[in-house]
Backbone as a printed PyTorch tensor [residue, N CA C, xyz], in Angstrom:
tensor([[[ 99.2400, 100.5740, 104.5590],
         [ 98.1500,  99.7640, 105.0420],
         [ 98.4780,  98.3050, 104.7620]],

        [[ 97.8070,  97.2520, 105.6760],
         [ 98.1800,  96.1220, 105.5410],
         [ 97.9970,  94.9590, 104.1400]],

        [[ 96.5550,  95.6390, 103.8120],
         [ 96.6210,  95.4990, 102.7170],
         [ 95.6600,  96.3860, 101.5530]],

        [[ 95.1470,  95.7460, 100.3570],
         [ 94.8290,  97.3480,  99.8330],
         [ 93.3440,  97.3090,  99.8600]],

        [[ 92.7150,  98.8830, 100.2390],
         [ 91.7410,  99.4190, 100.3880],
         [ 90.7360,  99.0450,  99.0310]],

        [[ 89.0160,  98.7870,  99.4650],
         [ 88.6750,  98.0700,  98.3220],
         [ 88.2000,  99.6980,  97.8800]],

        [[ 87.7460,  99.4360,  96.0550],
         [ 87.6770, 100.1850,  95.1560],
         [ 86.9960, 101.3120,  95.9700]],

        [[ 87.2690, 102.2610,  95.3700],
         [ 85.7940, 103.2960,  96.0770],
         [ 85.9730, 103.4410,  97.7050]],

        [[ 87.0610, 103.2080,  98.1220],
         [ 87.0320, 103.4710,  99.2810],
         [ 87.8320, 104.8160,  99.9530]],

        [[ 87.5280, 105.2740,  99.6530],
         [ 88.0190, 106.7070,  99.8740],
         [ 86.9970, 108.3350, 100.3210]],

        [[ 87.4120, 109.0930, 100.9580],
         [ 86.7860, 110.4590, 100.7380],
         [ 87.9660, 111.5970,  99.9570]],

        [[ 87.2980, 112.1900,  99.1480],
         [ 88.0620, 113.2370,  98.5110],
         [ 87.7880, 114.4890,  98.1910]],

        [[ 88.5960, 115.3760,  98.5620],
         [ 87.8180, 116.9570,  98.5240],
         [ 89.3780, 117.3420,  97.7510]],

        [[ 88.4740, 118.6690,  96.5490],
         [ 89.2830, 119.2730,  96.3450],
         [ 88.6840, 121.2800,  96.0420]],

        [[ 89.8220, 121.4630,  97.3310],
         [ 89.5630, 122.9790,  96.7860],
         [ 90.6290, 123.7030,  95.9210]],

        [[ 90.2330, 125.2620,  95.8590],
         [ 90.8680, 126.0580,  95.0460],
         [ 91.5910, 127.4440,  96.2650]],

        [[ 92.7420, 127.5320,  95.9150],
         [ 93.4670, 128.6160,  97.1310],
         [ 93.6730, 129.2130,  95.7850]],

        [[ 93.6630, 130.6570,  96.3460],
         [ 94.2660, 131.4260,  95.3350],
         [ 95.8880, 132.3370,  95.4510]],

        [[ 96.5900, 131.4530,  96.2200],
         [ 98.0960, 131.5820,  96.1770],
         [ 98.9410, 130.3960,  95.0520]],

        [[100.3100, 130.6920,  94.9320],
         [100.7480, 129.5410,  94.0320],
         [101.0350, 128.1990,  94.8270]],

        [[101.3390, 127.1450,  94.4940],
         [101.5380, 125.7640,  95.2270],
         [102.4540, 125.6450,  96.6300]],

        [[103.6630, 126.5290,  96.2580],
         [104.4300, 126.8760,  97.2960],
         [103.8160, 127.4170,  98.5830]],

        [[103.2630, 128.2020,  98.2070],
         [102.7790, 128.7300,  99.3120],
         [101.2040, 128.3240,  99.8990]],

        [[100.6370, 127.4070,  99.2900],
         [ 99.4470, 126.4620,  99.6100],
         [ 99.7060, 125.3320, 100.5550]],

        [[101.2990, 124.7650, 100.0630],
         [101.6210, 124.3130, 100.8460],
         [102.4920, 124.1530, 101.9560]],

        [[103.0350, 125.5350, 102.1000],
         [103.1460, 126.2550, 103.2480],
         [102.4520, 126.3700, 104.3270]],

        [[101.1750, 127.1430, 103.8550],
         [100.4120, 127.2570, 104.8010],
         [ 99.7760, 125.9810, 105.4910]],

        [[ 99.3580, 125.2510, 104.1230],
         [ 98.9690, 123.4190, 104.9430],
         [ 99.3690, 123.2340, 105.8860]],

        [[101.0810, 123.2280, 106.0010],
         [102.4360, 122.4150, 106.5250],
         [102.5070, 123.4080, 107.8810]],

        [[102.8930, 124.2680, 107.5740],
         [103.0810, 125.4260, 108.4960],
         [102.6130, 125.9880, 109.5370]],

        [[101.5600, 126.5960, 108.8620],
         [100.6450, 127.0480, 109.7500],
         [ 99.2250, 125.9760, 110.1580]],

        [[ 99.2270, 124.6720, 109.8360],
         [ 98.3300, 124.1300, 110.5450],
         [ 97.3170, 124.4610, 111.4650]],

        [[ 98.1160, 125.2720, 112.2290],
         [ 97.3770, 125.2090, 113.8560],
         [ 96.5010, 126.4950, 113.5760]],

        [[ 96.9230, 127.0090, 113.0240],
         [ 95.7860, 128.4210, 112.4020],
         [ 94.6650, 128.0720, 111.4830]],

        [[ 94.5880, 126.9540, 110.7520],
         [ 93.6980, 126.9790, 109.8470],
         [ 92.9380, 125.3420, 110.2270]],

        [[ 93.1910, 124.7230, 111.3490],
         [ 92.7870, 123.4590, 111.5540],
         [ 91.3190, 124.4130, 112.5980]],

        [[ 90.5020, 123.4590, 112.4880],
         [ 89.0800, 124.1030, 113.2030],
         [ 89.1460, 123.6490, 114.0260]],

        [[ 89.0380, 124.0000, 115.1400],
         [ 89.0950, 124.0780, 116.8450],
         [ 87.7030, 123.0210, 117.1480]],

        [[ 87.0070, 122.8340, 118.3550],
         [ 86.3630, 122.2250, 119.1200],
         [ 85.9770, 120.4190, 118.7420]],

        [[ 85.2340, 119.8670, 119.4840],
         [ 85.3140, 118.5840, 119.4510],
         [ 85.5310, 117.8480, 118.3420]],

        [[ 84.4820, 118.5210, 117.1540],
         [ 84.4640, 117.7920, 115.8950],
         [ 86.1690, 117.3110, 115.4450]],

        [[ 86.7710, 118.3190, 115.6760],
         [ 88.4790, 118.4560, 114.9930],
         [ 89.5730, 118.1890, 115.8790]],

        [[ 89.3090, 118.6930, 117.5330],
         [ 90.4100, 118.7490, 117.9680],
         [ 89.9520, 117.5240, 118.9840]],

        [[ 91.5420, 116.8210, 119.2630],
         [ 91.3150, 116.1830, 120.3120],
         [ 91.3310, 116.6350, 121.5850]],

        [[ 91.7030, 117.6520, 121.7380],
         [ 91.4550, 118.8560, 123.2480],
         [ 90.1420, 119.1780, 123.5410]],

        [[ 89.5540, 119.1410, 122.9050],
         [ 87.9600, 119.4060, 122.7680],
         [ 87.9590, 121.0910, 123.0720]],

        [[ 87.0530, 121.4060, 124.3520],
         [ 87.4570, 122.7780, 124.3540],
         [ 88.0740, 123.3830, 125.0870]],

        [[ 89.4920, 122.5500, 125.1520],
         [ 90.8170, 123.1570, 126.3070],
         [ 91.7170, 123.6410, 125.2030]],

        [[ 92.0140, 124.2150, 124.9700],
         [ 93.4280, 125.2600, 124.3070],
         [ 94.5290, 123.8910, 123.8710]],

        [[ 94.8250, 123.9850, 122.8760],
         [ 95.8400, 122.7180, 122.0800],
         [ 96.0870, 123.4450, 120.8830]],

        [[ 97.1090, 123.0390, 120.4160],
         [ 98.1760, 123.0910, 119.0920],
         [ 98.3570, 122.0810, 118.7770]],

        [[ 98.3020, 122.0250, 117.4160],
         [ 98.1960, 120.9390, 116.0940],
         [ 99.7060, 121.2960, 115.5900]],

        [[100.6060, 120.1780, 115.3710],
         [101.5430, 120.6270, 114.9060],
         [101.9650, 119.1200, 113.5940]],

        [[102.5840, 119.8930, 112.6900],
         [103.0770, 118.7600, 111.7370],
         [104.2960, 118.9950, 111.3440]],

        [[105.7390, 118.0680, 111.8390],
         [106.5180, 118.0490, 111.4080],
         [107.5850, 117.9890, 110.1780]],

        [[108.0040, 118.7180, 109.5770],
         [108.0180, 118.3120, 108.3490],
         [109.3130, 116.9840, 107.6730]],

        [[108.8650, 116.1880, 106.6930],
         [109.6440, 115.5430, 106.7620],
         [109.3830, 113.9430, 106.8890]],

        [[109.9930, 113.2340, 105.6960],
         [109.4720, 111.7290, 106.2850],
         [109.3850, 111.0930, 107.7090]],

        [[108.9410, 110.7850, 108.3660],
         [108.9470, 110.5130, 109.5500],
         [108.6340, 111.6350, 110.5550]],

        [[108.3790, 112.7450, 109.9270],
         [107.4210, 113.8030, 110.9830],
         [106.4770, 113.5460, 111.4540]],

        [[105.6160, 113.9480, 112.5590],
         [104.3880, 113.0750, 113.4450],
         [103.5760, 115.0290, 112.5850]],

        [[102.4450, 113.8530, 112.8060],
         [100.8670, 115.1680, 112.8830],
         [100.5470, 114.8090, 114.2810]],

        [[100.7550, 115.9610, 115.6890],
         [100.2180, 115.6770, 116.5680],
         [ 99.7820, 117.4120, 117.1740]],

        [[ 98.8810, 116.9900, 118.5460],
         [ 97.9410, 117.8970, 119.3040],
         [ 98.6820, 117.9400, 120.5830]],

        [[ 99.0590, 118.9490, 120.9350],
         [ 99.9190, 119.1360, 122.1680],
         [ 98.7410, 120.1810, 122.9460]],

        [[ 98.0800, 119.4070, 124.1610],
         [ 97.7450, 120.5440, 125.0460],
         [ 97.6740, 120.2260, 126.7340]],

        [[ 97.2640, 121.1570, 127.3230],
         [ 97.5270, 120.8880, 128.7580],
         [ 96.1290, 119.6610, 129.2320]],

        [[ 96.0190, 118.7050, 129.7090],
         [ 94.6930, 118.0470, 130.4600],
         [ 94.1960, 118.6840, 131.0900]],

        [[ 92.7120, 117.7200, 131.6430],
         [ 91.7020, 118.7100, 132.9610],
         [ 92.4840, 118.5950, 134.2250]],

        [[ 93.4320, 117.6410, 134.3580],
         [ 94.1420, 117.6260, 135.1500],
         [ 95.5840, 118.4950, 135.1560]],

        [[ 95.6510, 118.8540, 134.3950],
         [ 96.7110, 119.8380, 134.2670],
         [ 98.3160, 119.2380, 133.6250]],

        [[ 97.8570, 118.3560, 133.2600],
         [ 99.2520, 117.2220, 132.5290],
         [ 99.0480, 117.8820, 131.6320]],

        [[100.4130, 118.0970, 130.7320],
         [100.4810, 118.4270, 129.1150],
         [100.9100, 117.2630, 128.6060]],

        [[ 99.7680, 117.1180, 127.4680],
         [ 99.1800, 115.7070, 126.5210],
         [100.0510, 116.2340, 125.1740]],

        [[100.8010, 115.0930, 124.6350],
         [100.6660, 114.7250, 123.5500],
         [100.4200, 113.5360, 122.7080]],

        [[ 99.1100, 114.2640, 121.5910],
         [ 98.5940, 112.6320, 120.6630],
         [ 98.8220, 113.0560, 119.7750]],

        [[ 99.6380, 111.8780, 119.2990],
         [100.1540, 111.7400, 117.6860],
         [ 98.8500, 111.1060, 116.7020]],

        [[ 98.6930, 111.4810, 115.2250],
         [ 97.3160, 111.1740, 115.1490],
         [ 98.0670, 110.9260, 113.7150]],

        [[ 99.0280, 111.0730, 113.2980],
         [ 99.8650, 110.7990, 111.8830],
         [101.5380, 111.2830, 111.8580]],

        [[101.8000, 110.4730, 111.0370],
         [103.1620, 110.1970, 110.7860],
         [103.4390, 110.5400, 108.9400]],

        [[104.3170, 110.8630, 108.6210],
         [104.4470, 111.6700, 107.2820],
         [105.2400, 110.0660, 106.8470]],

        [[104.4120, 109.8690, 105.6350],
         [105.5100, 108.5370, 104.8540],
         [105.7590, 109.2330, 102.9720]],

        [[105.2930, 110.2230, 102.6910],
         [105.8910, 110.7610, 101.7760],
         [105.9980, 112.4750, 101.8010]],

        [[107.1300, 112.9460, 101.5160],
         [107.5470, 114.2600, 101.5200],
         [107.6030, 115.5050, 100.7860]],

        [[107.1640, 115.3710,  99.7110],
         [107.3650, 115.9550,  98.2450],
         [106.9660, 117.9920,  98.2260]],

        [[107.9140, 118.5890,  98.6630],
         [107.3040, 119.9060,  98.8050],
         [107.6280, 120.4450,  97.7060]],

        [[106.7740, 121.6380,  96.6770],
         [105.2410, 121.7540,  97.1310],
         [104.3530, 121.1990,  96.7710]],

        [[104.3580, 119.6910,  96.3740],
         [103.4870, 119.2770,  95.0790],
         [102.4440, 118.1050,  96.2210]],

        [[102.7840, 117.0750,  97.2160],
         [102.6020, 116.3790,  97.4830],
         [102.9520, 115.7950,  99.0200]],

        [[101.8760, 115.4850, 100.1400],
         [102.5980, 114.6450, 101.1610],
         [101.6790, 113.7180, 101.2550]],

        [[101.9310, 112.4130, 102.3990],
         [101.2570, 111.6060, 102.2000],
         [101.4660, 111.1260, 104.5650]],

        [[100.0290, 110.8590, 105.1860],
         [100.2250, 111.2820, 106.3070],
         [ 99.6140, 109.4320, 106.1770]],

        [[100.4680, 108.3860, 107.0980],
         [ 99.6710, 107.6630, 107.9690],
         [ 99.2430, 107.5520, 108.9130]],

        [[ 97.7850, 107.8410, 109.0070],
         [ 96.6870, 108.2980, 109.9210],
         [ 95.7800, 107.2730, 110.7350]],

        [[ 95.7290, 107.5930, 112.4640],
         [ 95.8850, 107.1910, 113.2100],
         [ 94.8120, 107.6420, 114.3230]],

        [[ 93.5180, 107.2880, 114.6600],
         [ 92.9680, 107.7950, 115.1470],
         [ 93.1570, 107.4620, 116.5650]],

        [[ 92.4200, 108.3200, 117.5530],
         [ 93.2510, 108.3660, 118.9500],
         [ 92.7780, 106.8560, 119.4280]],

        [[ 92.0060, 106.5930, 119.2530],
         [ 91.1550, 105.0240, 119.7270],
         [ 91.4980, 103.5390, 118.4010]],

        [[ 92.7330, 104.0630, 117.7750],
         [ 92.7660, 102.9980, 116.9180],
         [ 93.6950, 101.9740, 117.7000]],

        [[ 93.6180, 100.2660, 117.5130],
         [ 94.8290,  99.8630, 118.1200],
         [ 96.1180,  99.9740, 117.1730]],

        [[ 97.2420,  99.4400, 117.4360],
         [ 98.3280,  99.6370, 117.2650],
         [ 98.1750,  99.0210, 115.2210]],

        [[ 97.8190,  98.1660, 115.1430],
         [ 98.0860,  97.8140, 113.6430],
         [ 96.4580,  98.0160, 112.6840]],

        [[ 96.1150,  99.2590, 113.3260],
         [ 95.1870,  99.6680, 112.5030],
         [ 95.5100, 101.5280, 111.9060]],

        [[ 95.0000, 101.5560, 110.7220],
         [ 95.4000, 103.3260, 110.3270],
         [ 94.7420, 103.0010, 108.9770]],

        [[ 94.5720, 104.8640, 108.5730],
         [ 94.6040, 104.8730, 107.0430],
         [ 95.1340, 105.6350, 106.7480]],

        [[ 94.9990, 106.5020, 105.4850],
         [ 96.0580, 106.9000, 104.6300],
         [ 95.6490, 108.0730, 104.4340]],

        [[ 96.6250, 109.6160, 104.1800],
         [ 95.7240, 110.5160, 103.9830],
         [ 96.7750, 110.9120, 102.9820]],

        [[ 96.2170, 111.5310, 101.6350],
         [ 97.3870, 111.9770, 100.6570],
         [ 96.5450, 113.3000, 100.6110]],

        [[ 97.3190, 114.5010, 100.5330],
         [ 97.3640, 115.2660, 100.0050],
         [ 98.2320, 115.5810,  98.6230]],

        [[ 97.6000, 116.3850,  97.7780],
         [ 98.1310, 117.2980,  97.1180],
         [ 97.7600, 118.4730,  96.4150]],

        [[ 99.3400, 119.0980,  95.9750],
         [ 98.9300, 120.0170,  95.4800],
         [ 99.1110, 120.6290,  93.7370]],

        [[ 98.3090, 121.3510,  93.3030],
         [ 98.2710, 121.4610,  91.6010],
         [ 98.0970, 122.6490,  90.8310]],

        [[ 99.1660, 122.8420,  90.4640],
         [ 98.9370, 124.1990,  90.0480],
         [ 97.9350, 124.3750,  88.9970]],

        [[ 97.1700, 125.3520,  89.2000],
         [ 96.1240, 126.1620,  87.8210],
         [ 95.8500, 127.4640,  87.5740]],

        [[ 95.4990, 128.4190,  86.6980],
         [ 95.4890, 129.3680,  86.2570],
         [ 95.0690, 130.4800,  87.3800]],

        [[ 94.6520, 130.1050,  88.3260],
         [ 94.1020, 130.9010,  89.5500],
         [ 94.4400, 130.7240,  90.7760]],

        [[ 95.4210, 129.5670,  90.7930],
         [ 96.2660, 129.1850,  92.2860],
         [ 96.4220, 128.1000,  92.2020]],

        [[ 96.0460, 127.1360,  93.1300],
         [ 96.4190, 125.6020,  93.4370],
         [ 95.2280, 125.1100,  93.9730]],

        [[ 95.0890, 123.8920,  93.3080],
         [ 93.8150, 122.6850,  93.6940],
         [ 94.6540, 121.9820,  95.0420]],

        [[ 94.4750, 122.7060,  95.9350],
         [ 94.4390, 121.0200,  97.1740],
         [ 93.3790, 120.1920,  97.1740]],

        [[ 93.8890, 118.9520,  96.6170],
         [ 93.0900, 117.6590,  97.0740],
         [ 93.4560, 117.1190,  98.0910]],

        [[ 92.1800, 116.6320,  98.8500],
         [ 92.6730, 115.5440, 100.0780],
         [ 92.1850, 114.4150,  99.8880]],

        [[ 93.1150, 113.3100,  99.9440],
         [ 92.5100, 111.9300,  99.5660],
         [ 92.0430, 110.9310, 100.9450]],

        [[ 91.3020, 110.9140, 101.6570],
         [ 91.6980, 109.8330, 102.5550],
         [ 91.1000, 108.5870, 102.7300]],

        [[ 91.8100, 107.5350, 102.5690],
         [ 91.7040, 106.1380, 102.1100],
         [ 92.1030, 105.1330, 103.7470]],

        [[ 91.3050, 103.8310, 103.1470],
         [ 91.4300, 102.9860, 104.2820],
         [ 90.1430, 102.3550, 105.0850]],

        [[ 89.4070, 103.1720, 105.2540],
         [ 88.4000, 103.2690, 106.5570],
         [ 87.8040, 101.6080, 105.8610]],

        [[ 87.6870, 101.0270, 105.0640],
         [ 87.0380,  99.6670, 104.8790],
         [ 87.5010,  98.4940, 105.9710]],

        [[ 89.3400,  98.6810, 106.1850],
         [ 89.9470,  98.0590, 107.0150],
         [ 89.4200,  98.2720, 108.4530]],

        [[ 88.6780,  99.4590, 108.4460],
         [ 88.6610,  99.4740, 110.0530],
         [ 87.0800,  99.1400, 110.4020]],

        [[ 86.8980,  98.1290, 110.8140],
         [ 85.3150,  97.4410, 111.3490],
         [ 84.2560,  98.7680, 111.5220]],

        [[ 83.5450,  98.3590, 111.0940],
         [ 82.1930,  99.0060, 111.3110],
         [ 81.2400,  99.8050, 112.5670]],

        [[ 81.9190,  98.5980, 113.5640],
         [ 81.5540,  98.9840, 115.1020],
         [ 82.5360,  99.9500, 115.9050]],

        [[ 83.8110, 100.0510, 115.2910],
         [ 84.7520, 101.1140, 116.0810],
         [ 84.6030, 102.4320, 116.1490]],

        [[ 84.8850, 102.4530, 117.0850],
         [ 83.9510, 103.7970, 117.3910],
         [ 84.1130, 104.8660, 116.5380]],

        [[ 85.1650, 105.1530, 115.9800],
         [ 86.0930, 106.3420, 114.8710],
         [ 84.6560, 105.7920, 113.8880]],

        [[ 83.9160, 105.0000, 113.6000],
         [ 83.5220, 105.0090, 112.3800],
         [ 81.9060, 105.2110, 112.6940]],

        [[ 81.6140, 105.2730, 114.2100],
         [ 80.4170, 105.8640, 114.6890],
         [ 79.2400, 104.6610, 114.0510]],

        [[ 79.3670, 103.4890, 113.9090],
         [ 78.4380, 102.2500, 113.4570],
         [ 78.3660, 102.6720, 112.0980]],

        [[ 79.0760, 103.1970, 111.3340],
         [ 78.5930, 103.5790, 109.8700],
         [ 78.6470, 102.4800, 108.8460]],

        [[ 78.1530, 102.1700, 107.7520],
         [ 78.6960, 101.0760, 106.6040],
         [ 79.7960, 102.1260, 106.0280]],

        [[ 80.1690, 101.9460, 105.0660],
         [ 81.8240, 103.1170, 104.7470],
         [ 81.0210, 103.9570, 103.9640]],

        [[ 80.0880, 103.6370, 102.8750],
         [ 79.7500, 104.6550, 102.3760],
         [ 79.1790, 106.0900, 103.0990]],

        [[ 78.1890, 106.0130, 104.0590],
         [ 77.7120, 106.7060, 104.3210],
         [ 78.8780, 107.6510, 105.6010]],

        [[ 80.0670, 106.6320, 105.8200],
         [ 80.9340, 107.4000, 106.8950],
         [ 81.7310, 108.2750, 105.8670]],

        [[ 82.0660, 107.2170, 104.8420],
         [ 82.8820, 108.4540, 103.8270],
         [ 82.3180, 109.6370, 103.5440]],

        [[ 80.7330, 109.6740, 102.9820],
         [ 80.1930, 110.8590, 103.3640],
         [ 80.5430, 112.0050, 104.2550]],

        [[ 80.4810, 111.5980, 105.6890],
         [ 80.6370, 112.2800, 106.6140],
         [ 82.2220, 112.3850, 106.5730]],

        [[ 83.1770, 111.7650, 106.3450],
         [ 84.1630, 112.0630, 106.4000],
         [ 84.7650, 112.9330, 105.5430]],

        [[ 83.5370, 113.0950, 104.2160],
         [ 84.2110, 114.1190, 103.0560],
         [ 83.9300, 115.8620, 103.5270]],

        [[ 82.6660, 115.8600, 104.6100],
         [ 82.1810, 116.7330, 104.7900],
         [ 83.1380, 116.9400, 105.9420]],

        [[ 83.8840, 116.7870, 106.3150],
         [ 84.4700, 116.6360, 107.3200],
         [ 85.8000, 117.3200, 107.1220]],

        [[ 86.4490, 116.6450, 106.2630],
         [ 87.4600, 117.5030, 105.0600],
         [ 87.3360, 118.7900, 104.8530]],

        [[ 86.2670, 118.6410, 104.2320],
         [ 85.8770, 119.9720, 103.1660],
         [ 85.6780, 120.9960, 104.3960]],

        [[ 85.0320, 120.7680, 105.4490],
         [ 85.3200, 121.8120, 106.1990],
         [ 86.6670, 122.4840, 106.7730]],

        [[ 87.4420, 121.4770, 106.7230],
         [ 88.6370, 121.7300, 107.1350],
         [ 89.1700, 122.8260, 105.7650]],

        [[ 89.4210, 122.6520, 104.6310],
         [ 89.5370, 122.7540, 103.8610],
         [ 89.2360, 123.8110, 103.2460]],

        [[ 87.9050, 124.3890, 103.6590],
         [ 87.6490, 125.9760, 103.5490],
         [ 88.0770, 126.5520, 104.6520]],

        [[ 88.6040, 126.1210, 105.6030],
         [ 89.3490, 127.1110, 106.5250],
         [ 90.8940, 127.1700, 106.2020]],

        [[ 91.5850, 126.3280, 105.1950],
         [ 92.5800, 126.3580, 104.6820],
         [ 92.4090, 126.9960, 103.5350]],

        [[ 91.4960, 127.0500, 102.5450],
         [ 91.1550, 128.1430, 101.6180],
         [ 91.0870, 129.6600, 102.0780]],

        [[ 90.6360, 129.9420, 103.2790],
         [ 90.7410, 131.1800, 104.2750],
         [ 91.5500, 131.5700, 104.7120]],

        [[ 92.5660, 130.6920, 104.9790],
         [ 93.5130, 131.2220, 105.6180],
         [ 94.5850, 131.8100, 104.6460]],

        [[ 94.4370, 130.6990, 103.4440],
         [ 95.6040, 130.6650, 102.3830],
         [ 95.1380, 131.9930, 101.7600]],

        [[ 93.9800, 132.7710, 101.9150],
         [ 93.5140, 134.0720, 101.4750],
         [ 94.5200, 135.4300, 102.1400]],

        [[ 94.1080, 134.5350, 103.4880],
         [ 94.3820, 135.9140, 104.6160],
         [ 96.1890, 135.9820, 104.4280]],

        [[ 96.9820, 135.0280, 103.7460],
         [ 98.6600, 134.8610, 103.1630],
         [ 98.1910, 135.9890, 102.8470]],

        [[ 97.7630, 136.8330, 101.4080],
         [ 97.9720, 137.3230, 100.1500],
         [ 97.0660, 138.5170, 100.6210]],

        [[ 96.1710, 138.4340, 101.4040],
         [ 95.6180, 139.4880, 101.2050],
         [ 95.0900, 139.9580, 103.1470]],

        [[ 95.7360, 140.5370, 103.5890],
         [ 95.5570, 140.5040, 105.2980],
         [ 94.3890, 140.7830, 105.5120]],

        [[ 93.6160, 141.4690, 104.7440],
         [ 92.1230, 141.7730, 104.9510],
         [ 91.1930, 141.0150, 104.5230]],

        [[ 91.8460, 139.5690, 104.1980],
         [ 90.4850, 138.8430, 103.7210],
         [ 89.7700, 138.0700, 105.3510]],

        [[ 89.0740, 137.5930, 105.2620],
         [ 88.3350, 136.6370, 106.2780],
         [ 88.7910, 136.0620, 106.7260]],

        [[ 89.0950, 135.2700, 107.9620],
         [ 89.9160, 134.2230, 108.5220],
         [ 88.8780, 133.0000, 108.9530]]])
């Protein structure tokens, strides 16, 4: 970021998977497209059929590959990987589809081992830099968008807790 995010500016969720780190962040990395939540809220396809894919690797893109209403196959890049650290840590600069070119924030994940699996935290930082009126921030002041942006996470986040279930145990819930 251009420059640094003021105090408190962040949303942060952390859940509990009950696989070890390796494989928490496997599934993160990996299987994305299985555990990312489908329709408008999440996807930029809205409700046309798309894949979420994340490359691995400094300079890997986080992007949504799907066909248009017109029948073009779209791809939007929505993050770029600037740290790599498997299984402990990545770090995505994040890019919303309506941002201009020298605007983004920051999304860190990680991961932590504990007596019952791994804490994924998601950190995501920035949104102070990006004006109030843009649309990604829906007229919010930051606090109350971070709000929504934590809830926003966290949903994501129990479907990555679900999925990271359905690894270890095929009969759990998806």
């Amino acid at each position: 970021m251009s420059q640094a995010p003021l105090a408190g500016d962040e949303a942060r969720v952390t859940v509990l998977v009950r696989v070890p780190p390796r494989e928490a962040f496997r599934v993160f990395t990996e299987e994305i497209d299985a555990w990312w939540r489908r329709g408008r809220r999440y996807r930029i396809a809205k409700g046309r059929d798309g894949t979420i894919h994340l490359e691995p690797g400094v300079g890997g893109r986080l992007f949504e590959s799907y066909r248009s209403a017109a029948g073009n196959d779209k791809v939007v890049q929505t993050g770029e990987v600037t740290v790599w650290e498997p299984p402990h840590r990545l770090v995505l600069r994040w890019r919303a589809v309506n941002f201009a070119p020298h605007e983004h924030t920051e999304v860190e994940v990680s991961f932590a081992e504990s007596l019952s699996g791994t804490q994924v935290t998601v950190v995501h930082r920035g949104w102070s830099q990006i004006r109030p009126d843009h649309p990604a921030r829906h007229g919010q002041a930051v606090g109350p968008f971070l709000r929504s942006m934590g809830l926003w996470w966290g949903d994501l986040m129990t479907s990555l807790r679900l999925r990271s279930s359905a690894a270890v145990d095929p009969g759990a819930p998806r």
